[in-house]
C-alpha positions, 0 to 999 in steps of 0.5 A: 500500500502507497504510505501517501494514501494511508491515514491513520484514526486515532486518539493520541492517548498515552499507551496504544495511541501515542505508539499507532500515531509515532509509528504512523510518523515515522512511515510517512503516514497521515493521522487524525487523532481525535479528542476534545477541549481539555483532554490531555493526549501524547500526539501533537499531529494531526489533531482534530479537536471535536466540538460539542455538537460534533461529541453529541454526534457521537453519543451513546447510551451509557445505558446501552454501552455498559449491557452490551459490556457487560459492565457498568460504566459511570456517567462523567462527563469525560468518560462520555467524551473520551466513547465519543471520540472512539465512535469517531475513531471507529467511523473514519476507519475501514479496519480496526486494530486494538490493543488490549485483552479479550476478556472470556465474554468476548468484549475488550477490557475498558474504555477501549472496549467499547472502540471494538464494540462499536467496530463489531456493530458496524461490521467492519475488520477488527484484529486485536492484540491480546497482550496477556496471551501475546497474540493477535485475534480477528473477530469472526462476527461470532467469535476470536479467532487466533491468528496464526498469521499476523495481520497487515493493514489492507485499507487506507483508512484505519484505525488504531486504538487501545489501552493506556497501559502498553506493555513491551509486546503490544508496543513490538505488535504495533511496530511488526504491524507497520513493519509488515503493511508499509513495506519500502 
């Protein structure tokens, strides 16, 4: 894939973010990091400050959020911010590349689990790097299935999302990722 057609949705959180959008940089590739007034986040490129009609644009019960989580999730202002910003993350993206945990309900621990929630629902490609089992997982729409191969990033437009707390290997899957999709 041309590293001139390629952008990159994200937050630019501290964690997975701040490493999807360095790696983005150093291939040449474009990013948009979406956040809002306030949020303190580790990537200076490419950010896209949403406004408040554009937040409620992406708003979700948290109602909904927390029985589809399996988990309760508090109503903060913030928090209902920061779900806000990974619909748009989700929306932009054509692929959708997590790294986090699967928990045995299927969903993703955290906030970031909502990011893959919503990538399910709108059917789009998910791939996840489980950083306790060490290994990438793809949703089939019932199922995770381990990846036996690694994943490479086929479409212009994805999206890289995950947690806070990166851990060497997560930070090695992001890299091998970009290694292997943006090739020379």
């Amino acid at each position: 894939m041309n590293t001139g057609d390629a952008i990159l949705f994200s937050g630019g959180a501290p964690g997975a973010e701040a490493e999807f959008g360095a790696c983005a940089e150093r291939h040449g590739i474009e990013e948009v990091n979406f956040t809002f007034d306030g949020h303190k986040i580790d990537r200076g490129r490419g950010v896209r400050v949403l406004n408040h009609e554009e937040l409620q644009a992406g708003d979700v019960s948290l109602a909904y959020v927390s029985k589809l989580m399996h988990r309760r999730y508090t109503d903060s202002p913030t928090l209902r911010k920061v779900l806000q910003t990974l619909w748009y993350q989700v929306n932009h993206g054509q692929e959708i590349y997590v790294i986090g945990t699967v928990l045995e309900d299927s969903t993703v621990r955290g906030g970031t689990g909502w990011g893959a929630e919503f990538a399910k629902l709108c059917n789009k490609p998910l791939f996840v790097f489980d950083q306790e089992r060490d290994g990438w997982f793809k949703w089939t729409g019932d199922v995770w299935e381990a990846l036996g191969d690694t994943p490479v990033i086929t479409h212009p437009h994805f999206t890289g999302t995950g947690t806070r707390t990166l851990l060497p290997n997560g930070k090695n899957a992001i890299d091998e990722l970009f290694a292997r999709s943006f090739k020379g």
